[in-house]
C-alpha positions as CSV (number, residue, x, y, z in Angstrom):
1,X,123.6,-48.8,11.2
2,X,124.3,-52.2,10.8
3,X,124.1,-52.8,14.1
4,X,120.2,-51.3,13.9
5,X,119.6,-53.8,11.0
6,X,121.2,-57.2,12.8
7,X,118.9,-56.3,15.5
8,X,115.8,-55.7,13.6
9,X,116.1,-59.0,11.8
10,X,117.1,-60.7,15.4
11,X,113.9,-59.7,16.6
12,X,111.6,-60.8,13.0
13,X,113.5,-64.1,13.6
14,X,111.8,-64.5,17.4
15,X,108.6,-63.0,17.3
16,X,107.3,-63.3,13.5
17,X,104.6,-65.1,14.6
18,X,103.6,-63.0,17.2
19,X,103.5,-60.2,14.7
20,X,101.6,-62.3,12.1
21,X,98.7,-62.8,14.5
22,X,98.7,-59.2,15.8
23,X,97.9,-57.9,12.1
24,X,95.6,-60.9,11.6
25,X,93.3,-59.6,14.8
26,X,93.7,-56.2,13.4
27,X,92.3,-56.9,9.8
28,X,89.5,-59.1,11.5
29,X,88.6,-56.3,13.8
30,X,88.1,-53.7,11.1
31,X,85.8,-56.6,8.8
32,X,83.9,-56.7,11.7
33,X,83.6,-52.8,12.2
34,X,82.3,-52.3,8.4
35,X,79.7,-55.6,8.4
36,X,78.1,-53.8,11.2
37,X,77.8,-50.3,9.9
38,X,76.1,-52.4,7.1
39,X,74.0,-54.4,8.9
40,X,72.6,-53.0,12.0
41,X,69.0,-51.2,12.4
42,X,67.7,-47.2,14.2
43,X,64.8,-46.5,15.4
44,X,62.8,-43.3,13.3
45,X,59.2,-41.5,14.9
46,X,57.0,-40.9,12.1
47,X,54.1,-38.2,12.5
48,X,51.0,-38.5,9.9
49,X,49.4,-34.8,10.3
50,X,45.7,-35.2,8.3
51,X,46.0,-31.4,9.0
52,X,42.6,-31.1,9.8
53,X,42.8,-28.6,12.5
54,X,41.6,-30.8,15.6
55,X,44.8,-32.4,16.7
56,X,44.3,-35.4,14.1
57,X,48.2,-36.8,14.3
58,X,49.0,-40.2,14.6
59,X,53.0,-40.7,15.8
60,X,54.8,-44.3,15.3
61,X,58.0,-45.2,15.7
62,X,59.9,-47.4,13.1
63,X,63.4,-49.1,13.4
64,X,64.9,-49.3,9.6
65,X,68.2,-50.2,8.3
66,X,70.7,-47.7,8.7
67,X,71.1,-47.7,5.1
68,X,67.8,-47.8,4.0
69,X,66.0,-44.1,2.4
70,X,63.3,-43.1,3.9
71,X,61.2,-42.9,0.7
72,X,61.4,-46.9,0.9
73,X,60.9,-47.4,4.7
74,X,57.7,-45.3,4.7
75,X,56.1,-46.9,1.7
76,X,56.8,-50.4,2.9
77,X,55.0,-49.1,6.1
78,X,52.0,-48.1,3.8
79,X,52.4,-43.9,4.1
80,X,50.9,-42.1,1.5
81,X,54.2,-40.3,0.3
82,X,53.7,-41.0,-3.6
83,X,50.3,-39.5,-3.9
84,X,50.6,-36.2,-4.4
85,X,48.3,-35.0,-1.7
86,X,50.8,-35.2,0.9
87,X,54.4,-33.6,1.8
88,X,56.9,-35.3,3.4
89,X,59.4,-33.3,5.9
90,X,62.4,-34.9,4.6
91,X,63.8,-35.7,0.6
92,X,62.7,-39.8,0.0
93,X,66.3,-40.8,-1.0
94,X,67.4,-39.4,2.7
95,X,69.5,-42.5,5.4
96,X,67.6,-43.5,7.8
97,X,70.9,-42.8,9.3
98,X,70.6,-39.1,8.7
99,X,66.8,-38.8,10.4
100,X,65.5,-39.1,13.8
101,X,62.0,-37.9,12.7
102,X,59.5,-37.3,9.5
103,X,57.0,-35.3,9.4
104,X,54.3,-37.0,6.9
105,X,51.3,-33.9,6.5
106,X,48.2,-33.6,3.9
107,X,48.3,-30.8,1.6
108,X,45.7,-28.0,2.1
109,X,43.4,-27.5,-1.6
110,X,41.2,-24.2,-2.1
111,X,40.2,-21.1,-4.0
112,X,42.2,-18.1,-3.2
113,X,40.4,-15.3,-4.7
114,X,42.0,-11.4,-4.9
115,X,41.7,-8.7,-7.7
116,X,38.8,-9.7,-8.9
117,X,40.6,-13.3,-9.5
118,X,40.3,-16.7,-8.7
119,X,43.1,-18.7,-8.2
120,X,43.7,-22.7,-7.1
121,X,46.1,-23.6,-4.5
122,X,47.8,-26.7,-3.0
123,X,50.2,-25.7,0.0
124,X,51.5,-26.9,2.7
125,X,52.3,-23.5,4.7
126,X,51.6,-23.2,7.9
127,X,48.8,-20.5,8.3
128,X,47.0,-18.2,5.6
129,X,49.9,-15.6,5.8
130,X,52.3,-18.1,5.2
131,X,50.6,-18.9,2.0
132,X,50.0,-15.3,0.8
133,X,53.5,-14.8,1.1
134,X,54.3,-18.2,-0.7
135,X,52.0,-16.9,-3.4
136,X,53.7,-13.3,-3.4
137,X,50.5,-11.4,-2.4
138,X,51.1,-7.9,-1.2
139,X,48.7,-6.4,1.1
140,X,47.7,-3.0,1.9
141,X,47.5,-1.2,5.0
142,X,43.5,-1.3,4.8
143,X,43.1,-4.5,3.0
144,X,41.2,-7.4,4.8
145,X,41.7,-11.3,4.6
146,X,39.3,-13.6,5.1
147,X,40.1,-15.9,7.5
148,X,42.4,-13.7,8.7
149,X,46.1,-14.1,7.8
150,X,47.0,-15.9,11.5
151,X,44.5,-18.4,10.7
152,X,46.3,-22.3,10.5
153,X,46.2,-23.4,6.8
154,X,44.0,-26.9,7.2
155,X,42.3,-28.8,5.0
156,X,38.6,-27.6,6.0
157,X,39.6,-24.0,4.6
158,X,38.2,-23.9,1.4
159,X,38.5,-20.7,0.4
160,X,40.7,-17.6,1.2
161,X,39.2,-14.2,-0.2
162,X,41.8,-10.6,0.0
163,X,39.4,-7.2,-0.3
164,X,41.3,-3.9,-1.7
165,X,39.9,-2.0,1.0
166,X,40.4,1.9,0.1
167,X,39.5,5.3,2.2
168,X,39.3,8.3,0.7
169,X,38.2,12.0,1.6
170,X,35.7,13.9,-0.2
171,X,34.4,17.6,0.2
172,X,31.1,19.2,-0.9
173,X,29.2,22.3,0.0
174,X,25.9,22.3,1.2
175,X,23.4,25.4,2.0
176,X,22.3,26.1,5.3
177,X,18.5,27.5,5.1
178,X,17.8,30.5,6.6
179,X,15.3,30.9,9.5
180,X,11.9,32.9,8.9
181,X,10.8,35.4,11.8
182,X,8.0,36.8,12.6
183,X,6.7,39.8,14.6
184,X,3.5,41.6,15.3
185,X,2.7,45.1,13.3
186,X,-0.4,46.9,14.9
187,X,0.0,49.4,12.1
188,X,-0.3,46.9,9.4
189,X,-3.9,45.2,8.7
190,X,-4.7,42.6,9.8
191,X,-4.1,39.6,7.4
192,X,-1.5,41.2,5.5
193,X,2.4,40.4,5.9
194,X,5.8,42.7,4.9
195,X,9.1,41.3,4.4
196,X,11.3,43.3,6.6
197,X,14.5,41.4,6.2
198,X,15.3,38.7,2.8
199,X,16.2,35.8,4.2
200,X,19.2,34.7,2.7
201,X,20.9,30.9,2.7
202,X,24.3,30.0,4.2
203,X,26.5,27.4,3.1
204,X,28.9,24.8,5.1
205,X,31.6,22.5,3.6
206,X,31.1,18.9,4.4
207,X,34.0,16.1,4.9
208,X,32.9,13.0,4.2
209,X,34.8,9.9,4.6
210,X,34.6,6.9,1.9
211,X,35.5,3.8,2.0
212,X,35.6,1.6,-1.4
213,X,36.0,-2.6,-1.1
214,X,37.4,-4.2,-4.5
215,X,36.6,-0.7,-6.5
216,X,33.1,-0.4,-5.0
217,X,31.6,2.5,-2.2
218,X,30.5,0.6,0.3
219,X,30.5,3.5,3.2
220,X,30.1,7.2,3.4
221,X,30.6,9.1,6.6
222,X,30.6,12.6,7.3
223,X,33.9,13.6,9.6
224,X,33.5,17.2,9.6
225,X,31.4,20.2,8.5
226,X,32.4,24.0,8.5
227,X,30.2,26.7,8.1
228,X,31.6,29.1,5.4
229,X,28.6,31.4,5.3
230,X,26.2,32.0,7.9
231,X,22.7,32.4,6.9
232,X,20.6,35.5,7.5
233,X,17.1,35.2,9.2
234,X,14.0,36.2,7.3
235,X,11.7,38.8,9.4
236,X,8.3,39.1,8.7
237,X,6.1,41.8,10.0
238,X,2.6,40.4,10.3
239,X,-0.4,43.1,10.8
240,X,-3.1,42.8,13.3
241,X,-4.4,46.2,12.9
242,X,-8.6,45.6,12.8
243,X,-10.9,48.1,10.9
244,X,-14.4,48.0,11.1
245,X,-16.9,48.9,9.5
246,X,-21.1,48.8,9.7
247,X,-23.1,48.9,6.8
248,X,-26.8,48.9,6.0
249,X,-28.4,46.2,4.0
250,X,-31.6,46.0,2.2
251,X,-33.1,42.4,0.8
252,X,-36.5,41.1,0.3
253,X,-37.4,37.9,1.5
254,X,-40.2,35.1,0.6
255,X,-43.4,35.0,2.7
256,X,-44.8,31.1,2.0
257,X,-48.6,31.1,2.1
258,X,-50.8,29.2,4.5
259,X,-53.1,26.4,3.0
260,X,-56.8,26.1,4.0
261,X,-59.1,22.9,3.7
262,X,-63.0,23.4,3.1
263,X,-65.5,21.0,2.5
264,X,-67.8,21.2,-0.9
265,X,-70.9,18.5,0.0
266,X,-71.2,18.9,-3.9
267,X,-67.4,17.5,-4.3
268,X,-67.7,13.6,-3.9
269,X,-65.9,12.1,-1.1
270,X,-62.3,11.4,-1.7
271,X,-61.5,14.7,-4.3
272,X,-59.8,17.6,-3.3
273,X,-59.7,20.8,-5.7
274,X,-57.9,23.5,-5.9
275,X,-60.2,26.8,-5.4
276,X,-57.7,29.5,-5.0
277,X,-53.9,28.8,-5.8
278,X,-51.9,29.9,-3.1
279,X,-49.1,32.6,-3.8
280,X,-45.8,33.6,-1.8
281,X,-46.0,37.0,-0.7
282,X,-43.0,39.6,0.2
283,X,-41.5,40.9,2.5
284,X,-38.6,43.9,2.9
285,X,-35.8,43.4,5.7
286,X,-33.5,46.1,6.2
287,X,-30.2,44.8,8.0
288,X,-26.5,46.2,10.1
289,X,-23.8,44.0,8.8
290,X,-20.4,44.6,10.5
291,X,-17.5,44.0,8.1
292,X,-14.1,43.4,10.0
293,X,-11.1,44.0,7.6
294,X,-13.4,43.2,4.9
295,X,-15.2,40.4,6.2
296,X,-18.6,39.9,7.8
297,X,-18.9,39.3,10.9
298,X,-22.2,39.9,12.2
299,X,-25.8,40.3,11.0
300,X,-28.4,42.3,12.7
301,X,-32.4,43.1,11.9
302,X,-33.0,46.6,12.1
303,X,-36.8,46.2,10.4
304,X,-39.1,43.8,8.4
305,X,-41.6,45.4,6.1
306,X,-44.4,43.2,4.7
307,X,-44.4,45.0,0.6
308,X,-46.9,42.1,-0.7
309,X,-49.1,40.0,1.7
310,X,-48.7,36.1,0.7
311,X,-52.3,34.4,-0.9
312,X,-54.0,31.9,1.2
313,X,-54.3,28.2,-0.8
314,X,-57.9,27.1,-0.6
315,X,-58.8,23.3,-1.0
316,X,-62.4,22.5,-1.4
317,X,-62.4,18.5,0.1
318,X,-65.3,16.5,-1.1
319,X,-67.9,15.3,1.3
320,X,-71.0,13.9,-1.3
321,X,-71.5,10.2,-0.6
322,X,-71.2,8.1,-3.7
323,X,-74.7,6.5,-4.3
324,X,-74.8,3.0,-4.3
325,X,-75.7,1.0,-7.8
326,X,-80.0,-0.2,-8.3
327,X,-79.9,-3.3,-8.5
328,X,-81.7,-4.7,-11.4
329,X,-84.9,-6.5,-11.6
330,X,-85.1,-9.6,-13.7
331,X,-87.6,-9.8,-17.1
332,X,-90.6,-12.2,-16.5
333,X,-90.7,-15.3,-18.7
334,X,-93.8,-15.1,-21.1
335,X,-95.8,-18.5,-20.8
336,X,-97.1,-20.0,-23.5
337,X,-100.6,-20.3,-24.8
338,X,-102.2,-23.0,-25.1
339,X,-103.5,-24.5,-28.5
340,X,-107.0,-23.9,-28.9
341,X,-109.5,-27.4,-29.9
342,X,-110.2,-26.9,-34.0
343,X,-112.5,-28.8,-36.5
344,X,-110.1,-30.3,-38.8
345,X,-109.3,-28.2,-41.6
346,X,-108.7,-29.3,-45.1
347,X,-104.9,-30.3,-45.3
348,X,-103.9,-27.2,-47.6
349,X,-105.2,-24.9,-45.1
350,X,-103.1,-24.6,-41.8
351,X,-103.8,-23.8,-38.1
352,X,-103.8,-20.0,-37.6
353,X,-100.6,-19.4,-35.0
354,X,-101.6,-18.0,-31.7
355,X,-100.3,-13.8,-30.6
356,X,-97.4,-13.4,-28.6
357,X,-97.5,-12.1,-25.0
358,X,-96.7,-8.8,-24.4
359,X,-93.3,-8.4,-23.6
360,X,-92.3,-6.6,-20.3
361,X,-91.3,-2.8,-20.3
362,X,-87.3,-2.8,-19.4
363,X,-86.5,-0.3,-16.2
364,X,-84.0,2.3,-16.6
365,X,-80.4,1.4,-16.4
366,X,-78.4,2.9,-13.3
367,X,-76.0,6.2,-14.4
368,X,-72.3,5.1,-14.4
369,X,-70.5,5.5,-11.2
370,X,-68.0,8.2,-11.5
371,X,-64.0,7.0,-11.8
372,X,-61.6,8.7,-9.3
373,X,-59.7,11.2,-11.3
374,X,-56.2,9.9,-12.5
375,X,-53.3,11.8,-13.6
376,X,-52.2,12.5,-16.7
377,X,-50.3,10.2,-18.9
378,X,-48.0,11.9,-20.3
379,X,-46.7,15.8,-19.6
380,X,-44.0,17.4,-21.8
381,X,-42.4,13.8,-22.6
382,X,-43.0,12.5,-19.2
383,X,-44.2,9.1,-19.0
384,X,-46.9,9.4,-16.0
385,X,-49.1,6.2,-16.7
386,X,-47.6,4.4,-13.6
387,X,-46.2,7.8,-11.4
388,X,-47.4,7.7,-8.4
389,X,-49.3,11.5,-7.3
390,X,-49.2,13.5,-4.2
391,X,-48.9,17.4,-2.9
392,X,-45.2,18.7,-2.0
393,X,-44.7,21.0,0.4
394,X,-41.9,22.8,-1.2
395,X,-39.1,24.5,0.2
396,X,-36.0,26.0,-1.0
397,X,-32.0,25.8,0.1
398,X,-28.5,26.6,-1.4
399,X,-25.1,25.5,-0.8
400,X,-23.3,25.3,2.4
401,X,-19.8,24.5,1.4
402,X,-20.8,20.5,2.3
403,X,-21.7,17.4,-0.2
404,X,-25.1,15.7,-0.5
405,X,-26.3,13.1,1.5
406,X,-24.9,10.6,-1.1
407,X,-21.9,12.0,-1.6
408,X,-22.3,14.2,-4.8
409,X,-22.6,17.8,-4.9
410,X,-25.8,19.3,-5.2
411,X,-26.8,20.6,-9.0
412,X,-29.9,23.1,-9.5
413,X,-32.3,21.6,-11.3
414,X,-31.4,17.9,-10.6
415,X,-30.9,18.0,-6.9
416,X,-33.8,17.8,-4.0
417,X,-33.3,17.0,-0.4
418,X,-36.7,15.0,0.6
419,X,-37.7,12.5,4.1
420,X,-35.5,9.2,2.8
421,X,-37.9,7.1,5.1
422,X,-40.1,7.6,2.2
423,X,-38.2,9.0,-0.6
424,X,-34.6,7.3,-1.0
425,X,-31.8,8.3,-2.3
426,X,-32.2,8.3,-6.1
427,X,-36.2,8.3,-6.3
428,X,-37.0,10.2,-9.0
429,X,-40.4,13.1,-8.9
430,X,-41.7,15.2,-11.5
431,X,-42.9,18.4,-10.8
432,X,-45.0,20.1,-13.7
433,X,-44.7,23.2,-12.1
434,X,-41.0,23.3,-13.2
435,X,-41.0,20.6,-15.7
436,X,-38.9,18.6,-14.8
437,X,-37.2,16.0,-13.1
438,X,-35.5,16.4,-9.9
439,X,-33.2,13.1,-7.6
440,X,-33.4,12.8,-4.4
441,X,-29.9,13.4,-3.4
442,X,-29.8,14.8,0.1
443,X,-32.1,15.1,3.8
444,X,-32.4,17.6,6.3
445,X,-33.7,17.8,9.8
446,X,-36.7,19.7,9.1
447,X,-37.0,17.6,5.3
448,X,-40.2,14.9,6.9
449,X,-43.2,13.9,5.4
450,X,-43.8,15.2,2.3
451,X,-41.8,18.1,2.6
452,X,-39.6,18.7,-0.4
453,X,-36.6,21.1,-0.3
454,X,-35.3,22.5,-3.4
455,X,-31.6,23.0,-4.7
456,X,-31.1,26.4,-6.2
457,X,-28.3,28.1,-7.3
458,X,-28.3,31.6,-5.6
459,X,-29.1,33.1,-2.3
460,X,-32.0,35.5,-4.5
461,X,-33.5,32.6,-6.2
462,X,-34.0,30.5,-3.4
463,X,-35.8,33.6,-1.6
464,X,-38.0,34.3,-4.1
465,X,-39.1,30.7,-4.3
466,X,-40.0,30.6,-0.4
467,X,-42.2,28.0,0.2
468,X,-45.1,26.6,-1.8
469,X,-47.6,23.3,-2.3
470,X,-46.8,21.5,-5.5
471,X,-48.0,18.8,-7.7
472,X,-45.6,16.0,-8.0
473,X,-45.5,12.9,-9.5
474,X,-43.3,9.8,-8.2
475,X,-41.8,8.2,-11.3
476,X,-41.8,4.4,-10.8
């Protein structure tokens, strides 16, 4: 052992500086080592995502102290990382040492509206699902997103919107209406029907399908329908059995009277008078009228028998020549008489005055022309002063199922059917011979000239009338 220690402190004695120097460059080396850990630079790539959806990154690469934190390097590089509207991929108080790359991307802002809700949100997920899930949204099976839930969370999304989409099935009944049949009975008359079979309905259950969006029916659709009941046809037996049956049929029937024109050379010229009023005569027509199940359906003449012969209207028309007016003849002038030569007279006796001249004898006046005969001004109430007089040839009609001419239907004793190219519709004529005041209201083929056709009632009125030459009176 002592030996082990004399060498030891031989070799000290020869090579203590050697060993002095070996520790020196030891100590220096490891100075060295640590100044550089402290003082030397890496290089960092920095992406700024604007998250805008169109590829808008910008990359740079930054060489930093070793040392440094990140939060510093970026803001010295003028990166928005304090904010609030961006995220940075890395803590700010991380080494540059520690990092190869940062991530530097703008937050996405919207509405994110569910349940009837609206809700703000500032994320930085990845896509819509990303953020539902952030914001512990469940969906259902049915529900829909919109955008969808793969859609990339950007800035330009404004708002996010979840329906509570629902299905549900529903059942209903619903009748099935019967069918109506119908068949031919000869046995049965015609125009009458029989109910063989009651129609009854059926009845089929319907499926529908509905679908409700945030509590609301938005779709109905049927899936299915199954007949429970089937329905049972109506049958109808409808008769075409025909019975006919021929009848004989009596009515009388209006014979108009003829008028006659004859001249009276006593009557002066322009005057007509009435010498023998004519009168409708009558006339008996026996008639077969075949009645199919009741109704007619044809009308034959089996004889006419004349029972009172019509009375022929006689007209005496005036043919005297007025006789023209004397003319008058004038009086002579008298001329007057000349004074006669006298002795003078004493002044208190005077001249004696000389006779008048006979005075002409006056000829007879001329008899007054006679005035053409005027109507009366009034009859019953009726203003005639200013009506305007003629003859009607009247005839008489009833109703055919139709309106009037102008549109209204016709009304006895208001309602007359005259030629409008002299009487329009709405002139109004008097006719003494009823009293009263009739419209023109309606026209007819055969209604020209002074024909006027009269509205009655019935079938027997209008026969009895027939046809006749009247007095009437246009009121102005």
């Amino acid at each position: 052992m002592k030996g082990s220690n004399y060498l030891m402190s031989e070799f000290m004695s020869s090579h203590w500086k050697k060993i002095v120097g070996m520790v020196f460059l030891i100590v220096l080396t490891v100075a060295m080592g640590i100044a550089c850990a402290f003082t030397m630079t890496k290089n960092i790539e920095v992406l700024l995502d604007e998250n805008t959806g169109n590829g808008s990154v910008q990359t740079q690469t930054l060489a930093s102290q070793r040392q440094s934190q990140i939060g510093e390097v970026l803001k010295q590089k003028g990166y928005p990382v304090d904010t609030g509207e961006y995220t940075v991929s890395v803590p700010l108080d991380t080494k540059v040492k520690d990092v190869d790359n940062v991530t530097i991307k703008k937050n996405a802002k919207g509405t994110l509206n569910v349940d009837g809700n609206g809700h703000t949100y500032d994320s930085t997920a990845d896509t819509v699902g990303d953020l539902l899930k952030d914001q512990n949204i469940t969906l259902g099976a049915s529900d829909v997103v919109v955008p969808s839930a793969d859609t990339p969370l950007t800035t330009e999304v404004k708002e996010i919107k979840i329906v509570r989409r629902e299905e549900k099935e529903e059942s209903r009944m619903e009748a099935i209406p019967f069918e109506v049949k119908q068949t031919v009975n000869p046995e049965l008359e015609d125009g009458k029907q029989n109910i063989v079979t009651a129609g009854v309905n059926g009845s089929k259950k319907i499926t529908d399908k509905l679908i409700y969006e945030d509590g609301i029916l938005v779709s109905r659709e049927t899936v299915s329908a199954q007949t429970v009941l089937e329905p049972v046809t109506e049958v109808i037996e409808v008769g075409s059995k025909v019975t006919t049956e021929v009848k004989q049929e009596t009515r009388e029937e209006s014979i108009a009277f003829t008028s006659q024109k004859v001249e009276n050379p006593e009557l002066e010229q322009g005057k007509t008078n009435v010498k023998t009023a004519g009168v409708n005569g009558t006339a008996r027509i026996t008639e077969n009228v075949t009645y199919e199940n009741g109704k007619e359906t044809a009308r034959s003449v089996v004889s006419k028998e004349t029972i009172k012969e019509p009375v022929t209207e006689v007209v005496e028309v005036g043919t005297k020549a007025a006789e023209p007016a004397p003319t008058p003849t004038p009086s002579p002038t008298p001329e007057p008489t000349p004074e006669a030569t006298q002795p003078e007279a004493p002044a208190e006796q005077p001249a004696p005055a000389p006779e008048p001249a006979p005075a002409p004898t006056p000829e007879p006046a001329p008899a007054p022309e006679p005035e053409p005969e005027q109507p009366a001004e009034e009859s019953n109430g009726i203003d005639l002063s200013n009506a305007t007089h003629f003859t009607a040839n009247c005839t008489a009609y009833v109703a055919t199922g139709n309106a009037t001419a102008s549109g209204a239907w016709p009304t006895s004793g208001h309602t007359i059917a005259a030629d409008l190219t002299n009487y329009p519709i709405g002139t109004r004529i008097y006719i003494p011979y009823f009293d009263t005041v009739f419209t023109v209201e309606d026209s007819g083929g055969a209604v020209k000239g002074n024909v006027i056709d009269i509205f009655f009632d019935s079938y027997a009125e209008a026969i009895s009338f027939g046809r006749r030459n009247l007095d009437a009176y246009v009121l102005n």
